[in-house]
C-alpha positions as CSV (number, residue, x, y, z in Angstrom):
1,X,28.3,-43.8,56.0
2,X,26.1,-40.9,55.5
3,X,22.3,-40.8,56.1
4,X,20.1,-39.0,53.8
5,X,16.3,-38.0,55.2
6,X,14.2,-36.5,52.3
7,X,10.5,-34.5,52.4
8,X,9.4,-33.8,49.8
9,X,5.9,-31.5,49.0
10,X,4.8,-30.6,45.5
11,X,7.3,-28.4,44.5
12,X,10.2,-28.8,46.3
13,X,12.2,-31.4,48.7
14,X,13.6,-30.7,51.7
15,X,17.0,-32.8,52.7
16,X,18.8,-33.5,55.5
17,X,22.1,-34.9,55.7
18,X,23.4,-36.7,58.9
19,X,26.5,-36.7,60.2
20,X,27.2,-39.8,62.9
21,X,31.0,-38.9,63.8
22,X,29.4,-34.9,64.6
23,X,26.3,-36.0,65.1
24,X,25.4,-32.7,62.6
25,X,23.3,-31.6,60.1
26,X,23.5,-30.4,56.6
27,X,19.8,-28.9,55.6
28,X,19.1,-28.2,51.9
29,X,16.4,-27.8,49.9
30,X,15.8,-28.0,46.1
31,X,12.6,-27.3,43.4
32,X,10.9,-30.0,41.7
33,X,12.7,-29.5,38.6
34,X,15.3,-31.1,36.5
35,X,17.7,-28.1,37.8
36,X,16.6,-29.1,41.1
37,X,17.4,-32.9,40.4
38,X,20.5,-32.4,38.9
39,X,21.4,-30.0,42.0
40,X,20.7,-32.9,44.1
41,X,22.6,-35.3,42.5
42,X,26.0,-32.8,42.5
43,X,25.1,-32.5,46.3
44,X,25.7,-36.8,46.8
45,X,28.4,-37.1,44.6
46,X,30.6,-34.5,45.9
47,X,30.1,-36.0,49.4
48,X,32.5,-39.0,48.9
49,X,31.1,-41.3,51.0
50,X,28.8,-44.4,51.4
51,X,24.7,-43.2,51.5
52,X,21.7,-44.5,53.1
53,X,18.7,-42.3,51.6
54,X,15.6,-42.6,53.0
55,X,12.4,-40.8,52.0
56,X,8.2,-40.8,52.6
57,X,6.5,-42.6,49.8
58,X,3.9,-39.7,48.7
59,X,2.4,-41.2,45.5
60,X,2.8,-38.3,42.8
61,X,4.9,-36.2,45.1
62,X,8.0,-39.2,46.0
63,X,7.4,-40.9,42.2
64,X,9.6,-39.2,39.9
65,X,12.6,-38.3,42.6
66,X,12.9,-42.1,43.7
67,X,13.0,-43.8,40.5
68,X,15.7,-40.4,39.4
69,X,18.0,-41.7,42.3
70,X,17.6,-45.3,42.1
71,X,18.4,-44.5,38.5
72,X,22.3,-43.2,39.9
73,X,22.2,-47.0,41.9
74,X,22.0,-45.1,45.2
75,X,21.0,-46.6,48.2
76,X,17.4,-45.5,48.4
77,X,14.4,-46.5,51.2
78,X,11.8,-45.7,50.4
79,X,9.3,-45.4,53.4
80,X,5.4,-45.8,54.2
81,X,4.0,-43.2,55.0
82,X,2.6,-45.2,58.4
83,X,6.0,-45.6,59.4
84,X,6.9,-41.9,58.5
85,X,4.4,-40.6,61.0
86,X,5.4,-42.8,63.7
87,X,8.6,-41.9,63.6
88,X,8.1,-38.0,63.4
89,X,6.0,-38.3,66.2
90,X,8.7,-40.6,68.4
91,X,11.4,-38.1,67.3
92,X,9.4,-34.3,67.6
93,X,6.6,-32.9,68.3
94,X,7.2,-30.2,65.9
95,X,6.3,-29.8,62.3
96,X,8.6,-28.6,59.4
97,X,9.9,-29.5,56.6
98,X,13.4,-29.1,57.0
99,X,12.4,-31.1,60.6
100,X,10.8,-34.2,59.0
101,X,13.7,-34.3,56.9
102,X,16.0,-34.5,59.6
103,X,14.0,-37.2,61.8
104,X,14.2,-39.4,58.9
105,X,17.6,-39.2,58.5
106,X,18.2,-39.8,62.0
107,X,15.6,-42.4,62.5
108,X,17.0,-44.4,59.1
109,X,20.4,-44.0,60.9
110,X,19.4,-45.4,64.4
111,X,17.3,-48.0,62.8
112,X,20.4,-49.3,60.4
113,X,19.1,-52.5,58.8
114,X,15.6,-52.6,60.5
115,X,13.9,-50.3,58.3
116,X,11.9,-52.0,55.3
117,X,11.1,-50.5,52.2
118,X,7.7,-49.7,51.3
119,X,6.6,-51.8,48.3
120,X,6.8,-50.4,44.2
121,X,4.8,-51.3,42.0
122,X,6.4,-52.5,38.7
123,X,5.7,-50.2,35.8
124,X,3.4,-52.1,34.2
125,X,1.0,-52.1,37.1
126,X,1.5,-48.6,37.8
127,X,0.1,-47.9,34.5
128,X,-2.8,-49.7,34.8
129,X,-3.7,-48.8,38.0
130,X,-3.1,-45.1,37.1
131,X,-5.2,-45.9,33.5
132,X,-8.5,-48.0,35.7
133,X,-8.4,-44.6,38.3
134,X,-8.8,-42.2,35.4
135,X,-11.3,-44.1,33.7
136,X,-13.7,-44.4,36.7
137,X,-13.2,-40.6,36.8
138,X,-14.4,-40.4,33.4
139,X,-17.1,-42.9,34.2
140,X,-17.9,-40.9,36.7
141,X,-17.8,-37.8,34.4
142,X,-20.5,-39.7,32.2
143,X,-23.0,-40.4,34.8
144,X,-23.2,-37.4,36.3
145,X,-23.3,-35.7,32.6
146,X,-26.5,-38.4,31.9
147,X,-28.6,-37.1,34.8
148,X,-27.6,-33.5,34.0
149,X,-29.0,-34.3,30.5
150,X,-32.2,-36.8,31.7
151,X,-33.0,-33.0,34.0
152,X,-33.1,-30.5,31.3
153,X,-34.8,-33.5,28.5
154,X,-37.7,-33.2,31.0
155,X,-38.0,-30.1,30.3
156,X,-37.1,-29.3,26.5
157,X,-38.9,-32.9,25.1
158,X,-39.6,-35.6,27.5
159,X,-41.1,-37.8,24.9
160,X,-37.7,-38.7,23.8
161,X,-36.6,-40.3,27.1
162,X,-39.2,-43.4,25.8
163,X,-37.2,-44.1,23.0
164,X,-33.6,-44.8,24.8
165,X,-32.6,-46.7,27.9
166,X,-29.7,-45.2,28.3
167,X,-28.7,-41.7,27.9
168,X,-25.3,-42.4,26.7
169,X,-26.6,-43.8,23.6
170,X,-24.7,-43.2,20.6
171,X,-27.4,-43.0,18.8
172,X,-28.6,-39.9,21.2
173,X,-25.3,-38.3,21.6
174,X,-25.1,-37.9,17.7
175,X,-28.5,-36.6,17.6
176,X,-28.7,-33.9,20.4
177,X,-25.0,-33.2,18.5
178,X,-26.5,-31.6,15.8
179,X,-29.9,-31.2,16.5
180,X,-29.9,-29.9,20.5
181,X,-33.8,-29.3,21.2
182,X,-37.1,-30.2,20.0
183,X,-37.2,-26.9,17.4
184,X,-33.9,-27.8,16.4
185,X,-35.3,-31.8,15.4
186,X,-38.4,-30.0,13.8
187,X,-37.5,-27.9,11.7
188,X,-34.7,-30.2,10.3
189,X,-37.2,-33.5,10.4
190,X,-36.0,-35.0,7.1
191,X,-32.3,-35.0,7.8
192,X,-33.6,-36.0,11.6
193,X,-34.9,-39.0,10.2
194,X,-32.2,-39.9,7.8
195,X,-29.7,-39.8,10.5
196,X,-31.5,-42.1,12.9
197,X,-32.3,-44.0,10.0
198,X,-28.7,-45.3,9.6
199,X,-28.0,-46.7,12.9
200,X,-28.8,-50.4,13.7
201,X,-31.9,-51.0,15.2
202,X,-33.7,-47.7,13.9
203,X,-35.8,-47.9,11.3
204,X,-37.6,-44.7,9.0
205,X,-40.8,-46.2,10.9
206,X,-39.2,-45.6,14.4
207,X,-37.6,-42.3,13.3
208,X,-41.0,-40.8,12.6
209,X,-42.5,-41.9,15.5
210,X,-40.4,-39.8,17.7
211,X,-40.6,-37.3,15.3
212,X,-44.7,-37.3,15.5
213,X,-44.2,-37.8,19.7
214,X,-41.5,-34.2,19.9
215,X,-44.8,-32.4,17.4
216,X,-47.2,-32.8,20.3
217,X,-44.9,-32.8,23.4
218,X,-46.2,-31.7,26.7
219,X,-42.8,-29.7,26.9
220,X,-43.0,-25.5,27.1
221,X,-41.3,-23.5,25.3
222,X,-37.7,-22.3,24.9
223,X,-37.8,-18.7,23.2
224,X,-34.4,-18.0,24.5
225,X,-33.0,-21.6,23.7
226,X,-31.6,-21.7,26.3
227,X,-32.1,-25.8,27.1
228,X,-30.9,-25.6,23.2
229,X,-27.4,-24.6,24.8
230,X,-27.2,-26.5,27.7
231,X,-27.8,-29.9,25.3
232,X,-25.8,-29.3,22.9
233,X,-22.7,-28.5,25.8
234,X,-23.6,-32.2,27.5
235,X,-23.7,-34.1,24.5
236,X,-20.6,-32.6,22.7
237,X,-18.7,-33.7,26.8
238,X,-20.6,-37.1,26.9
239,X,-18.9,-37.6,23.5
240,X,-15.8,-36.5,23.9
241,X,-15.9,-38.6,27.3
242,X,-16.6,-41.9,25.2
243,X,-14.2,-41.2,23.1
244,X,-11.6,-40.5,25.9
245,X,-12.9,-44.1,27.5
246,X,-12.4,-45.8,24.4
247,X,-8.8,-45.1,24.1
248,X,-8.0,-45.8,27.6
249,X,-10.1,-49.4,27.4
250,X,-7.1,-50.0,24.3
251,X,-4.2,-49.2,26.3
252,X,-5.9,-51.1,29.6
253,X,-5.7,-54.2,27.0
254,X,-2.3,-53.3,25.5
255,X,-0.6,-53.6,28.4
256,X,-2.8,-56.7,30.1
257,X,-1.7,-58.3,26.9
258,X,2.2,-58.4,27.9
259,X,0.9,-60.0,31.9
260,X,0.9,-63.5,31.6
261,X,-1.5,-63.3,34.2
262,X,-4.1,-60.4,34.7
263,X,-3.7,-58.8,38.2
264,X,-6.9,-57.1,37.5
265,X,-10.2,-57.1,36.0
266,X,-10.9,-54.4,33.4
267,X,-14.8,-54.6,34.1
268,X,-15.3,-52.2,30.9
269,X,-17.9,-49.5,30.9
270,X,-20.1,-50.6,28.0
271,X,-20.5,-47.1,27.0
């Protein structure tokens, strides 16, 4: 039996290979790659032996290289990174790559059998958890886009923050699409009113009210529309953003739809 310690950093893995009869090493390394991978693989099959491979679970980093050599039906640990640390720290005081490798190796040999195996998610839960983290980025994304846009309203036509209680309106995003300040809405009030016009719950009647509140605004000027810019930029991200959240919400369900029972709640965004 030969025992396999793996580090592995973002775009390579460092591997050591123990020996117990010489009580040697055999250090490699190899890149992040499919060349890399395949490398590897040539490297444990030519050895001709039994294998007890161990490495650090490291999220992203770990992923893709433990599910390729559980793949080949080696014998792979896969180890928290709690128990990583305290063994580096029983075994060396001393910090490399190559090193860390080699303490793992060692420690998975010395500790034969008494070594458990971090947990794996199945697939279907790594998905959604990796689908709910995005989307609270993007949620995130949202609200900070919102108060960028409630700052500069303020300035450019604060009469319009009356007429919406949320910023990510659809309604507003569409508007401040095409018609990004208050010269912009003016000097287009017609098609201003048409377009709110068709959306539920706006009437001509409301339409022209805000038009009537944006012609005798309290707001300055823009000569060099600059506030113009800056709009138009948030609203064309906030939608984009929905858009984004929308699919995501779809494959949340999509795959919630194939767990007999939800491990999570999809608490939605109502965007």
């Amino acid at each position: 039996m030969l025992y396999v310690g793996i580090d592995v950093s973002a775009d390579k893995f460092h591997v050591a290979i123990y020996y117990p009869d010489s009580k040697s090493f055999k250090l490699l390394s190899f890149p992040q790659s499919r060349h890399g991978f395949d490398d590897f693989k040539s490297v444990l099959l030519g050895l001709n032996d039994d294998l007890y491979i161990a490495l650090e679970a490291t999220g992203s980093y770990s992923h893709n290289l433990f599910s390729f050599l559980e793949s080949l039906d080696f014998n792979v640990l896969l180890l928290h990174p709690y128990a990583v640390k305290n063994i580096l720290r029983a075994f060396s005081k001393s910090k490399t790559d190559s090193i860390d490798a080699k303490n793992i190796a060692l420690s998975v040999y010395l500790l034969d059998g008494n070594l458990k195996s971090s947990y794996t998610l199945p697939d279907n839960i790594l998905s959604l958890r990796k689908l709910v983290r995005f989307r609270a980025s993007l949620t995130k994304s949202m609200s900070n886009l919102q108060k960028q846009l409630r700052d500069v309203l303020r300035y450019n036509m604060p009469e319009i923050l009356s007429f919406f209680k949320t910023l990510s309106s659809n309604v507003l995003i569409s508007l401040l699409s095409n018609y990004p300040s208050r010269k912009h809405i003016l000097s287009h009030e017609k098609e201003v009113i048409k377009l709110l016009a068709s959306f539920k719950n706006w009437s001509e009647g409301k339409a022209r009210s805000l038009i009537h509140e944006l012609k005798h605004s309290i707001a300055a000027s823009d000569p060099y529309d600059s506030e113009a810019i800056i709009i138009s930029s948030i609203a064309l991200q906030m939608k984009e953003i929905k858009e984004q959240i929308e699919k995501v919400n779809k494959q949340i369900d999509k795959i919630l739809s194939d767990i007999p029972q939800n491990p999570i709640s999809t608490d939605k965004a109502k965007w």
